[in-house]
C-alpha positions in Angstrom: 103.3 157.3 163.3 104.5 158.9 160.5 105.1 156.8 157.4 108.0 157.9 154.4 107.6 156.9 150.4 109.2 157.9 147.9 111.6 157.6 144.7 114.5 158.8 146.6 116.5 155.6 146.9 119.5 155.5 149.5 120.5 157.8 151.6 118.5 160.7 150.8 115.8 159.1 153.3 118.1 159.4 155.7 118.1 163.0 156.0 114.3 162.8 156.3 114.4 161.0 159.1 116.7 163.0 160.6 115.2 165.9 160.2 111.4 164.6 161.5 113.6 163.5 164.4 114.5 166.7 165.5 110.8 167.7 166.2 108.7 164.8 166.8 109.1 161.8 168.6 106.7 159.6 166.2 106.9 156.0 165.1 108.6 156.3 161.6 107.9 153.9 159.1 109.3 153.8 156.0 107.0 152.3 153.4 109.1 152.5 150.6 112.0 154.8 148.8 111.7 152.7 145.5 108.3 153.9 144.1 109.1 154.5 139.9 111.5 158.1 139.7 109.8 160.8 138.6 106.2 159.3 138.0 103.5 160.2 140.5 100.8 158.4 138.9 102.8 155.4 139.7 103.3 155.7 142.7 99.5 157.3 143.3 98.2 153.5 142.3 100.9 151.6 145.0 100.3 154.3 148.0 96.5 154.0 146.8 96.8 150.0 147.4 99.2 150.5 150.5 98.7 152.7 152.7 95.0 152.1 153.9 96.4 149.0 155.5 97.7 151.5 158.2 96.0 152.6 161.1 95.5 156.5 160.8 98.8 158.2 160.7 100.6 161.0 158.8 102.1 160.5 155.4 104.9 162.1 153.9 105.0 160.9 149.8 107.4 162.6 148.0 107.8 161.3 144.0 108.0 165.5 142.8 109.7 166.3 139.2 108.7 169.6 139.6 111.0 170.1 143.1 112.0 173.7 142.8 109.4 174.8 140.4 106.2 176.8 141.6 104.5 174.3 142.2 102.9 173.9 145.5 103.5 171.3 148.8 100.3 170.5 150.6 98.8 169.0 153.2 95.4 166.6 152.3 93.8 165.6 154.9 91.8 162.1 154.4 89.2 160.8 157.1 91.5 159.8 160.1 94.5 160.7 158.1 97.0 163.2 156.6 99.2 163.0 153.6 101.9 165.8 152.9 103.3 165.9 149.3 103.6 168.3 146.4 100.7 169.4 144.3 101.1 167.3 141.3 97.8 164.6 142.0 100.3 161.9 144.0 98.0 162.2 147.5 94.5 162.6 145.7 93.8 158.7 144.8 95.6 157.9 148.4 93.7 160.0 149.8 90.4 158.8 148.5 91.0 155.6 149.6 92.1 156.4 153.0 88.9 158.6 153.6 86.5 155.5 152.3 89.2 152.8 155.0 88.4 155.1 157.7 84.4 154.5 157.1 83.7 158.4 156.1 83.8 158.2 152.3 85.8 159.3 149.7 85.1 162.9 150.0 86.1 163.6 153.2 89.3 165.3 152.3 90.4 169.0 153.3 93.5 170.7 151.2 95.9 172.9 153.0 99.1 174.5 151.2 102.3 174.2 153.2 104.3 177.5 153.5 107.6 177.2 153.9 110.5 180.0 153.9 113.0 179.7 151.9 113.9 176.2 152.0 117.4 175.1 151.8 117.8 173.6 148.4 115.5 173.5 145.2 116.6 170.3 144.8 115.4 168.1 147.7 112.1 169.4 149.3 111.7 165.8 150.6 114.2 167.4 153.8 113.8 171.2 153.5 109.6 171.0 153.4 107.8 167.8 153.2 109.7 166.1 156.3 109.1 169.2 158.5 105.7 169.9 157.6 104.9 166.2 158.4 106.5 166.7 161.8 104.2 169.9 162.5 101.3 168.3 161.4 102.5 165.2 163.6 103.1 167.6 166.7 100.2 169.9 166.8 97.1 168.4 164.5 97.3 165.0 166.0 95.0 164.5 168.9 92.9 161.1 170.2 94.4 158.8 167.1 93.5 160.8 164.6 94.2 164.3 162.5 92.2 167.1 164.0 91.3 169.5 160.7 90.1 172.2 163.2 94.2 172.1 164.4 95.0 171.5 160.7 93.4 175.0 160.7 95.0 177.0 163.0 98.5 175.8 162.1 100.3 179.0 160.7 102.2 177.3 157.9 99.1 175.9 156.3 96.4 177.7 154.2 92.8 175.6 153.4 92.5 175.7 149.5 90.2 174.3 146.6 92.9 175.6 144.0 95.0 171.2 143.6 96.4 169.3 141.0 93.4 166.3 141.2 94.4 163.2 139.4 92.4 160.0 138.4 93.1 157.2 137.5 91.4 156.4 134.0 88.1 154.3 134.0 88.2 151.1 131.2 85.4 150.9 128.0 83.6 148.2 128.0 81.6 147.5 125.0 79.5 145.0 124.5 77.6 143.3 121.7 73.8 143.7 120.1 72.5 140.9 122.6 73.9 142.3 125.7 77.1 140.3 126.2 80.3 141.3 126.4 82.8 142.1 123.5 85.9 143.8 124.8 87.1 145.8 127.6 89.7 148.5 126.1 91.7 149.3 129.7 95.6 150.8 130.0 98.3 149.6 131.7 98.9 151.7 135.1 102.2 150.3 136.5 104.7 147.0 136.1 105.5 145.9 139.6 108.5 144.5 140.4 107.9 141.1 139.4 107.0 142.2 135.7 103.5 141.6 136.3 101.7 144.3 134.0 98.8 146.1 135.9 95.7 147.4 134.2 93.4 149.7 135.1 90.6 146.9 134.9 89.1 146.3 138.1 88.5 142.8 138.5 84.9 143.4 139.6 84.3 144.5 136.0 85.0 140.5 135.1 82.6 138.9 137.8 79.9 142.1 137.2 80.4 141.7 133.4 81.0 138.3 132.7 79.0 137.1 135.2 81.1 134.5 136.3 83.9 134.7 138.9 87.1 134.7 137.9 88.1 130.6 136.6 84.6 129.8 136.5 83.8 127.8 133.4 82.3 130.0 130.2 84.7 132.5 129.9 88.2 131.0 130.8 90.2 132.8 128.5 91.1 135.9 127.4 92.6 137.5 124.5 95.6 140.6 125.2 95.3 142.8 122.5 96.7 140.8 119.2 98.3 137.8 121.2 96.8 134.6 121.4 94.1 133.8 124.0 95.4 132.7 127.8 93.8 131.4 130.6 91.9 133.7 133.0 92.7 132.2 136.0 92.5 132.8 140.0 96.0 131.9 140.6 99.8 132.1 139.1 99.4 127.9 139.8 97.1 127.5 138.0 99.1 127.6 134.7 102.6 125.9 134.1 105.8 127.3 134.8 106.5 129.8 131.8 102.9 130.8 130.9 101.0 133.2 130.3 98.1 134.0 131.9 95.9 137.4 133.0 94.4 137.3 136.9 93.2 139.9 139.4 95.9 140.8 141.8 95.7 141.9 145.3 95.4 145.5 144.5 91.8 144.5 142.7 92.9 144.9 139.1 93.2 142.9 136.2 97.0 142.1 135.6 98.9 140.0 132.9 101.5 138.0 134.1 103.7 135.0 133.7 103.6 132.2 136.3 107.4 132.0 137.4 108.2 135.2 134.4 108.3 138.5 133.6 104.2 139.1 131.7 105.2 142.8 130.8 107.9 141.0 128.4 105.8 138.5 127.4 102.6 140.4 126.5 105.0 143.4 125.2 103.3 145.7 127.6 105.1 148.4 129.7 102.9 151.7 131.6 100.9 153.6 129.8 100.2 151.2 127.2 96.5 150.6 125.6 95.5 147.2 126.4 92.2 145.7 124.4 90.8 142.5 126.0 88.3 140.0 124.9 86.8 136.8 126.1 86.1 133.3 125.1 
């Protein structure tokens, strides 16, 4: 299959599709055309929690301010699968964690810069570049379920290179007291999903390593948000009333403060990018 994402909206998609169908016959799947405009980290984290839930496939992720700029459109190519998107760090942490799914680690990955002749427009590279190099890579580097990187090679349109735009997501600080225990953990918010639920950058194995204690467990049930008042820390949204706060590990394996039936980016006053300081009682 080939899979689509990115900020596009509707119909611009459309075009996409049209244009891959022109080529290739694949399964097209489109994960989603809503990922935040204009903000790769963004949508690095949700393709980073998405797409590894797919059997191996090619990827065309396109969330690219710089469209039209010199930037550069590449191909990564990540254990069993490919991602096509422009140089600006969107396919690295996707990439990553497709090449540790696929059981070959997180360093299996091969970079290859797409060249493409004068594309129609400078505006939408989604159609004029990223959708036909996913249908090459689709036709001719696809072979027994997975991407072959000696066809990867060999394509014409494609160059190996070292020289990419890496990007990271960054790691929290925890500090902890004279005796060993923890103090705080001083994390960021990466994203706000659509329910308002504010994501940190705190994986949630840093609470059960740390605290020692699973999320819940009684001894450290509660958690402090930066200069708010403490709230439960708490396995599910249930597990608090309608209208409260509380802080949680999400599906995606992070640390996230929420609301149980609300909006937790408006009620902790967070929104991306924002420093968040946590500490336990």
């Amino acid at each position: 299959m080939i899979t689509l994402a990115s900020d596009f909206g509707s119909p611009y998609p459309a075009a996409m599709r049209g244009v891959v169908r022109r080529t290739s016959d694949a399964e097209l799947v489109d994960v989603s055309h809503d990922l935040p405009r204009g903000d790769p980290r963004a949508a690095a984290f949700w393709l980073r929690f998405v797409l590894p839930e797919f059997p191996p496939a090619v990827h065309c992720a396109v969330v690219d301010p710089g469209v039209g700029t010199d930037r550069a459109a590449i191909v990564v190519r990540a254990g069993e699968h490919a991602i096509v998107a422009p140089d600006n760090g969107l396919a690295f942490p996707p990439a990553r964690a497709l090449a540790a799914a696929t059981g070959t680690g997180p360093n299996d990955i091969d970079v290859f810069e797409i060249h493409e002749a004068d594309p129609a427009s400078t505006t939408f590279h989604g159609r004029d570049v990223f959708a036909p190099a996913a249908a090459r890579v689709r036709e001719n580097a696809w072979t027994d379920g997975t991407i072959d990187g000696d066809r990867l090679t060999a394509l014409g349109s494609l160059t190996a290179t070292d020289d990419r735009v890496d990007l990271r997501f960054p790691e929290p600080l925890v500090e902890r007291d004279p005796d060993g225990t923890i103090d705080t953990i001083d994390g960021e918010v990466l994203v706000v999903d659509g329910f308002g639920n504010a994501i940190t950058n705190v994986p949630g194995n840093v609470i059960t390593n740390v605290l020692g204690n699973a999320v819940g467990d009684a001894g450290h049930d509660r958690v402090r948000v930066n200069d708010a008042g403490p709230v439960p820390l708490v396995a599910t949204f249930a597990a608090v009333p309608p209208g409260d706060r509380l802080v949680t590990v999400g599906s995606h394996g992070f640390l996230e403060c929420d609301v149980n039936d609300g909006r937790g980016a408006e009620a902790f006053d967070l929104d991306a990018g924002d420093p968040v300081r946590l500490s336990f009682e």
